[in-house]
BAPAVO-933476 format. One line per field, with one value per residue (C-alpha): residue number from 1; residue in three letters; x negated, y negated, z negated. Coordinates in steps of 0.2 Angstrom, whole numbers, plus 5000, padded with zeros to 4 digits. Each point is the difference from the previous one (the first is absolute). Layout:
// BAPAVO-933476
i	[NUM ...]
aa	[ALA ...]
x	[X ...]
y	[Y ...]
z	[Z ...]
// end
This chain:
// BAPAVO-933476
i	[1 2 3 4 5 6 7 8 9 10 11 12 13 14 15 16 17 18 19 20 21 22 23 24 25 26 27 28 29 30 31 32 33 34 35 36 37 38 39 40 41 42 43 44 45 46 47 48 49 50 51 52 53 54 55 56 57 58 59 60 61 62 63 64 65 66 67 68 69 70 71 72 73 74 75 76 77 78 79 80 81 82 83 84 85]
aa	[UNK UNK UNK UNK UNK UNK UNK UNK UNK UNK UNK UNK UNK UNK UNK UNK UNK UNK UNK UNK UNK UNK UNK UNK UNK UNK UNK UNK UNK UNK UNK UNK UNK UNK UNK UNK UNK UNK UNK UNK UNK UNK UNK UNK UNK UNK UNK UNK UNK UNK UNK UNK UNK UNK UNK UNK UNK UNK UNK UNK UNK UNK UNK UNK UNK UNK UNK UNK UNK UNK UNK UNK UNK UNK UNK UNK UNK UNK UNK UNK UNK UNK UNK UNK UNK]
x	[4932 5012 5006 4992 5013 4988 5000 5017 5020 5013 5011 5020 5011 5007 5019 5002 4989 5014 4987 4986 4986 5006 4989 5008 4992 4995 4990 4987 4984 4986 4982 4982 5002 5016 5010 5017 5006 5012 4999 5009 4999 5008 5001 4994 4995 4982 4999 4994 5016 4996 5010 4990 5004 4996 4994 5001 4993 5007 4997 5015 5015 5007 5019 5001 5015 5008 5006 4981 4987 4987 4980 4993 5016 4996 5006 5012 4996 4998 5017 4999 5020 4996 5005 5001 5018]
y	[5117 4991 4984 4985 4986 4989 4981 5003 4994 4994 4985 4999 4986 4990 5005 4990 4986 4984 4985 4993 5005 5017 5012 5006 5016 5012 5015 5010 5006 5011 4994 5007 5005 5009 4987 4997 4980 4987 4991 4985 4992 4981 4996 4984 4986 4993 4981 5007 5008 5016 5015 5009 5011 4992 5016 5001 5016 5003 5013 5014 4991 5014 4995 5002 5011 4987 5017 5002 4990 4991 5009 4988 4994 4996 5016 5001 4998 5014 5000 5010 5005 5007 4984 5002 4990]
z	[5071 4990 5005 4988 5002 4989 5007 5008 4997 5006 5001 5003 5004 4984 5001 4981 5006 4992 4998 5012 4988 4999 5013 5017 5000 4983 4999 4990 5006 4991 4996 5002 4981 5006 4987 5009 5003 5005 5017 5004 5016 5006 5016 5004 5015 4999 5006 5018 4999 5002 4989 4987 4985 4983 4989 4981 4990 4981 4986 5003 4991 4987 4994 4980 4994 4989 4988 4999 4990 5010 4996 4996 4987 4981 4990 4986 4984 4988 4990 4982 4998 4982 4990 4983 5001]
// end
């Protein structure tokens, strides 16, 4: 049988973490339509003082090769080099 890791990730600890609203921990984890995400977690105190984790899910982010047009960029105009002049 092979192994489904559907509804399963995994979350490391924020070594770049520079600001407070930056997460302490980042990951990825795999939906039930098998579409891969991000997963962002805070760790935070309630008022009762007790520790929990503050969890936020996001669409995977996908960093755009600047040598690369975006998809969804206007395209070039059609340029006729045979001028008469």
């Amino acid at each position: 049988m092979e192994y489904d890791n559907k509804n399963s990730g995994v979350l490391f600890k924020n070594d770049y973490k520079k600001a407070e609203n930056h997460p302490d921990y980042k990951g990825s984890f795999t939906d039930a339509d098998g579409q891969e995400k991000d997963l962002a977690a805070w760790v935070r105190k309630t008022n009762a003082g007790k520790m929990m984790l503050s969890v936020k899910v996001s669409d995977k982010f996908v960093k755009e090769d600047a040598d690369q047009p975006a998809a969804d960029a206007p395209k070039a105009a059609f340029v006729d080099d045979d001028m008469p002049f």
